[in-house]
N, C-alpha and C positions, 0 to 999 in steps of 0.2 A: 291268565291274562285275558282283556277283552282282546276281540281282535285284534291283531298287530295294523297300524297306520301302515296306507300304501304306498310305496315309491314310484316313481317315474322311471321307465325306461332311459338308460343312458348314465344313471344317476349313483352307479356301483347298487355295491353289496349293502340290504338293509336286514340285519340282525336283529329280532326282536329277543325280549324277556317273556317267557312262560312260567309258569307254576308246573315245575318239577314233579315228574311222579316219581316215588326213591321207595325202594325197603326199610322199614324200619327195621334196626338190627337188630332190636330185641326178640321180634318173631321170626327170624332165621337164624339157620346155625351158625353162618360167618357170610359173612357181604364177597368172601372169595369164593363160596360155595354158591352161590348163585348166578354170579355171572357167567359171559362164556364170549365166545371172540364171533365175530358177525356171523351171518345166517350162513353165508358162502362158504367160510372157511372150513369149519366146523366136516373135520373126516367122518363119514356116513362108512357104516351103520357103527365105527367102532367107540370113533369121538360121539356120538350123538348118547350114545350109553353110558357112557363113562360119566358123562354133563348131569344126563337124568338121573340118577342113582347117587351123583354129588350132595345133590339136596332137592327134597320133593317139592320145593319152589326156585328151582335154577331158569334163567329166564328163555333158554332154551327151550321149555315146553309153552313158551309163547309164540316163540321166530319161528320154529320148529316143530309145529306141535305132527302128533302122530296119531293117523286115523285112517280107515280102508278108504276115503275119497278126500280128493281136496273139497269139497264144500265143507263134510264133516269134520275136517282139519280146521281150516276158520272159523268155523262156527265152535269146535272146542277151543280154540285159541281165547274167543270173545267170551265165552262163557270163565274159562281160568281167569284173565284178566278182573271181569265184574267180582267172581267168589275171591278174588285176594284184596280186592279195595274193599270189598263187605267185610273180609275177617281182618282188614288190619295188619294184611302181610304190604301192601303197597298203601303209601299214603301221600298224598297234594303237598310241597311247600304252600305253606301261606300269604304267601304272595307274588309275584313274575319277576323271574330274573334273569339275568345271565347266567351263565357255570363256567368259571376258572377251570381246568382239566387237567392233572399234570401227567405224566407218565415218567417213571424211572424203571432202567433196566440195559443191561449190558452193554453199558457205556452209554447208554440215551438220556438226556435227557429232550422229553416234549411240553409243551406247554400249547393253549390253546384256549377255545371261547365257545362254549354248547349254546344254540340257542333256534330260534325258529327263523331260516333263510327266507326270505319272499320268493317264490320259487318265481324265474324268469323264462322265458322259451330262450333258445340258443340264439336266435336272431338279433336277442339285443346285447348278446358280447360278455353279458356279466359272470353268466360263468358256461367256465370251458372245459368240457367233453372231452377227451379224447380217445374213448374207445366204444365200439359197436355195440348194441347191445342183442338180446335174444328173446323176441315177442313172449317166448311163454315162459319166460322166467317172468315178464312187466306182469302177466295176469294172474301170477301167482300172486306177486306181492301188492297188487292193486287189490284181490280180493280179502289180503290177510286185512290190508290196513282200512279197507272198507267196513269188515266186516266187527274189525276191536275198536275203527277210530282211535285210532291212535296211530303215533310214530314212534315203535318198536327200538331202535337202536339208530345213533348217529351216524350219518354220514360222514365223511373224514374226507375238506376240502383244505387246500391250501392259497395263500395267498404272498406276495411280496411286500409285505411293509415297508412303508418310506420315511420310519423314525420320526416321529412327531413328536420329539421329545417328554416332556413332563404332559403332553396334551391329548397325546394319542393311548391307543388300545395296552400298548405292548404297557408304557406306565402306568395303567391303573391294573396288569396282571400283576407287575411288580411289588405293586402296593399290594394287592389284596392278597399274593401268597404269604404275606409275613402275617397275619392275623390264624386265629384256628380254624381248620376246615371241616367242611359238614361232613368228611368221611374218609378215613384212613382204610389202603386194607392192600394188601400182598397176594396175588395171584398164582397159581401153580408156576407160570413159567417164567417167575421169578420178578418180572413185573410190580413195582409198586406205586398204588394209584391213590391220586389227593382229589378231592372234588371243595371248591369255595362258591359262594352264592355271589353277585352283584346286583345290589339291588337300590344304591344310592343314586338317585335322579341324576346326579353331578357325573356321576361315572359313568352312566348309563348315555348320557348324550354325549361326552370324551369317545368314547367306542365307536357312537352312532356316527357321529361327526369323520373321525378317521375311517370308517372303513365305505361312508360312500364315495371315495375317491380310488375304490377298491375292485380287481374281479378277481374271481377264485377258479383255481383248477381243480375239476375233480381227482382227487386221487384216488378216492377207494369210494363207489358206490354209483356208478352208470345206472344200475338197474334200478334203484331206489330212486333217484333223480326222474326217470324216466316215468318212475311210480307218481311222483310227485305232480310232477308235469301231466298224466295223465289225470291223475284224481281232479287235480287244479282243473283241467277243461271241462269235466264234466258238472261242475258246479255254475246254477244258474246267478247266481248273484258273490259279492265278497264274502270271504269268511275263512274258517280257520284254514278252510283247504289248502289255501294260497301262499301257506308257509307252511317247512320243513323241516326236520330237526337235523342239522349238522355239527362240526368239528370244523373252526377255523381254526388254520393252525399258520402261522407267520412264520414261513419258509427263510426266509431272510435272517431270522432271528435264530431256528430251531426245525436243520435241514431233516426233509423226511428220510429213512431210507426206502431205497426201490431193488425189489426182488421180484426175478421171475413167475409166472404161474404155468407151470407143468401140464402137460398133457396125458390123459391117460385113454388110450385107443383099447376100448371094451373086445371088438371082436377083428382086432388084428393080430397077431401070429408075432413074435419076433423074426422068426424065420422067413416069414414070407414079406417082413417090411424090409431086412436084410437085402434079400432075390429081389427084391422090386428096384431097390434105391440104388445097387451096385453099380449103373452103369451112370448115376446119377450125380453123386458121392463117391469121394474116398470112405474108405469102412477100413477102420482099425479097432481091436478089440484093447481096451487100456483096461488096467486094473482097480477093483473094488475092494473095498465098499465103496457106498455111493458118495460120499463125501470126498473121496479119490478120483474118482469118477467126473466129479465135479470139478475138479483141479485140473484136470484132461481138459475139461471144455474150457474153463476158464483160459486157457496156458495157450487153445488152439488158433492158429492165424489170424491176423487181423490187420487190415480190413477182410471181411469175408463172413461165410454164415457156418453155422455149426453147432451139431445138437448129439447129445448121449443117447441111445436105446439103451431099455432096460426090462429084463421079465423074464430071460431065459436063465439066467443064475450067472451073468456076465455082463458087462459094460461094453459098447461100442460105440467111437467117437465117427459122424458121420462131419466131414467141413471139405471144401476147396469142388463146392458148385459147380457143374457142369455153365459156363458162362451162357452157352448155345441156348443150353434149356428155359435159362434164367431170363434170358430176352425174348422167348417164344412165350413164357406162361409166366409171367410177373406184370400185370398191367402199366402199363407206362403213362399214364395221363395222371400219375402222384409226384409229389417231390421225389428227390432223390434220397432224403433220407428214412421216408416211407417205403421204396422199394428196397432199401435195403438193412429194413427190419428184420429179424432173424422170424418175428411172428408171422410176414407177408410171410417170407419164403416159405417157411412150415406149412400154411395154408393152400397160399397160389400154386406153388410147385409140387412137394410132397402131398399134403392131404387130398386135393384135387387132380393134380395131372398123374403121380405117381402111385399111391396109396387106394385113387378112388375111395377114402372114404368119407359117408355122406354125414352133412354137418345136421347134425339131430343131438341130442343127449343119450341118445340108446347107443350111440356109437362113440363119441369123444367125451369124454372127463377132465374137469380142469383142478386142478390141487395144487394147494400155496406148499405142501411140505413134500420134497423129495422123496423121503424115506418114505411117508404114506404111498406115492404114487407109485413106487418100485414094489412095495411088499402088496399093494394088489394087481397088480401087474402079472408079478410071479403065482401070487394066489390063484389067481383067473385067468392063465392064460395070453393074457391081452400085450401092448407096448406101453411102456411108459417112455415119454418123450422129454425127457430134462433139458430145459434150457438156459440161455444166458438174460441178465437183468437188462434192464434198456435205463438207461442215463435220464434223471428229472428234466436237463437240458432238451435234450430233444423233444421229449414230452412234453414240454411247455409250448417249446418250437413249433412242433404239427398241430398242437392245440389252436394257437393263436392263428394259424392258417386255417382253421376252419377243417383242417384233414384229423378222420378218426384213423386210430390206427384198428386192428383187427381187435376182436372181443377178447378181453383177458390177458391181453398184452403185459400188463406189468403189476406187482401188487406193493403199495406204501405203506409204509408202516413208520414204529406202529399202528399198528389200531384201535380205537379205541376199545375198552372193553362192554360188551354189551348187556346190559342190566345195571348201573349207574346210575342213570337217569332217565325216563321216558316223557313223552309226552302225551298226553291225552285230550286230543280235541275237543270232549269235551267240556272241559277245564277253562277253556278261550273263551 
């Protein structure tokens, strides 16, 4: 696409069409062989192996690429990206479009709209934040996306549709999934994903039209946003920078789900998070496996806070807060329903006042899958800290109040998958 026209502050959500960067199927082994699920997700070192050995063009050695320094990591990233447009493993649609996205899979169905977001600062409302993010994850992915020009994998925003009948967004999805799509293909977990192009003038302002009445929650991708918005101010004049590659997805139409993200405490002890929290928590030991374990948390009191340890070869259910502790180390100048996030509590109270431990990445771990964060846990020593999901509702709630809640507070899904479609700036 040229570069995408500018919107005006106040004016919602402005979605442009880009020229798709895709795999051609014929130069990989299968289009499910190559993708993988966002940069975050992705369990290190054992997921990240499994990805690369899938196929020697899995897009993983792009998001992820592997080298003794982050420079020479970016710099192989940009250099892979260039040798597979050279050899015809990636190649440009022919003209800007939108992308239709659908997802099936375990009773899901998602549907959605890829395209390049006008990236806006948080002050003018249009899209909403709600959780912390972590300075050297943004310079991680500031240098990737500097260094390939491009936007790697979609972001996955949500929005509330207001049904604009035969005139709005959601109608020309409807329309365009009944035509053939540029791409079928079945994912390991079971996942089956459709990709359709929009690329009719007519359609393309139907969309444009409904969605500047529009602002979006983020659901999955703080730190990429944050990328975005960084890259965006360092640029002296308009241009591609100033858009994004996301996932609209019309919650109203096609609810996300929302699942916790897990902590995994590298150099604590189960034993000694146990001795620390006793006088802090109730500790009862419930039974495993972790999926059991999980039913424990789920089942335990409410209102109130409450979280699983896990890494000694047993399950303990830690709920029913010291109240005393709670009012002395839980900041009180947030709503009420921020202070009584099971995330604040784990932070404010436990990791800081109880635990002392210090917020770095050498010391806390965050993982989307249970079972991953249990079985290194136990591998290494450390605690894996299993928690409860937090409701779209309230997330929507502290959002619109401008309150973030703590970094990794909750994970939406699905996901999209990554290696679909890319964008390449410079393509615009």
């Amino acid at each position: 696409m040229s570069t995408p026209g500018h919107g005006h502050a106040g004016q919602g959500l402005h979605l442009a069409p880009f020229r798709g960067l895709r795999y051609v199927p014929e130069r990989v082994g299968s289009l499910a062989a190559v993708t993988s699920p966002p940069y975050d997700v992705v369990v290190r070192p054992d997921g990240l192996r499994h990805l690369e050995t899938a196929d020697p063009h899995n897009i993983v050695r792009l998001i992820l690429p592997q080298a003794a320094t982050a420079s020479d990591r970016h710099r192989q990233a940009a250099e892979t990206l260039r040798r597979w447009q050279d050899e015809g493993i990636l190649a440009a649609d022919p003209e800007p479009a939108l992308y239709v996205y659908e997802q099936r899979g375990e009773g899901i169905l998602q549907r959605g709209l890829i395209g390049a977001l006008r990236v806006t600062p948080r002050e003018e409302g249009v899209v909403l934040p709600h959780e912390d993010v972590m300075p050297h994850i943004i310079e991680d992915r500031a240098a990737l996306m500097r260094d390939t020009g491009a936007n790697l994998e979609p972001l996955l925003f949500s929005y509330r549709g207001n049904g604009n009948g035969a005139e709005g967004a959601a109608a020309v999805i409807e329309r365009v999934i009944l035509t053939e799509p540029l791409l079928s293909t079945t994912t390991d977990d079971g996942f089956a994903h459709r990709l359709w192009s929009i690329t009719d003038p007519a359609d393309l302002a139907r969309v444009g039209a409904d969605l500047s009445h529009q602002r979006a929650l983020i659901a999955d991708g703080h730190h990429r946003w944050a990328t975005y918005l960084r890259l965006r101010a360092e640029q002296p004049s308009p241009g591609p920078w100033d858009f994004g590659l996301v996932l609209l997805v019309d919650t109203a139409r096609y609810p996300l789900r929302v699942r916790p993200i897990h902590r995994l405490l590298h150099r604590l002890p189960v034993a000694d998070a146990l001795a620390a929290a006793g006088d802090a928590f109730r500790i009862r030991t419930v039974e495993g496996p972790w999926p059991r374990a999980l039913d424990a948390l789920a089942g335990a009191e409410r209102p109130g806070n409450a979280f699983v340890l896990a890494g000694d070869g047993r399950f303990h259910l830690l709920d029913r807060p010291d109240p005393e502790l709670l009012a002395r180390t839980v900041p009180a100048d947030r709503p009420r329903a921020w202070r009584e996030l099971d995330a604040t509590v784990l932070h404010s109270v436990l990791l800081e006042h109880v635990w002392r431990v210090p917020d770095g990445p050498e010391h806390i771990g965050y993982i989307h899958d249970a079972a991953a964060a249990v079985d290194q846990a136990e591998r290494h020593g450390g605690t894996a800290v299993l928690m409860h999901p937090v409701s779209e509702e309230v997330v929507r709630e502290l959002a619109e109040q401008g309150v973030t809640m703590p970094r990794k507070s909750t994970s939406f899904g699905p996901k999209p998958a990554t290696g679909l479609v890319l964008r390449s700036l410079a393509l615009d």
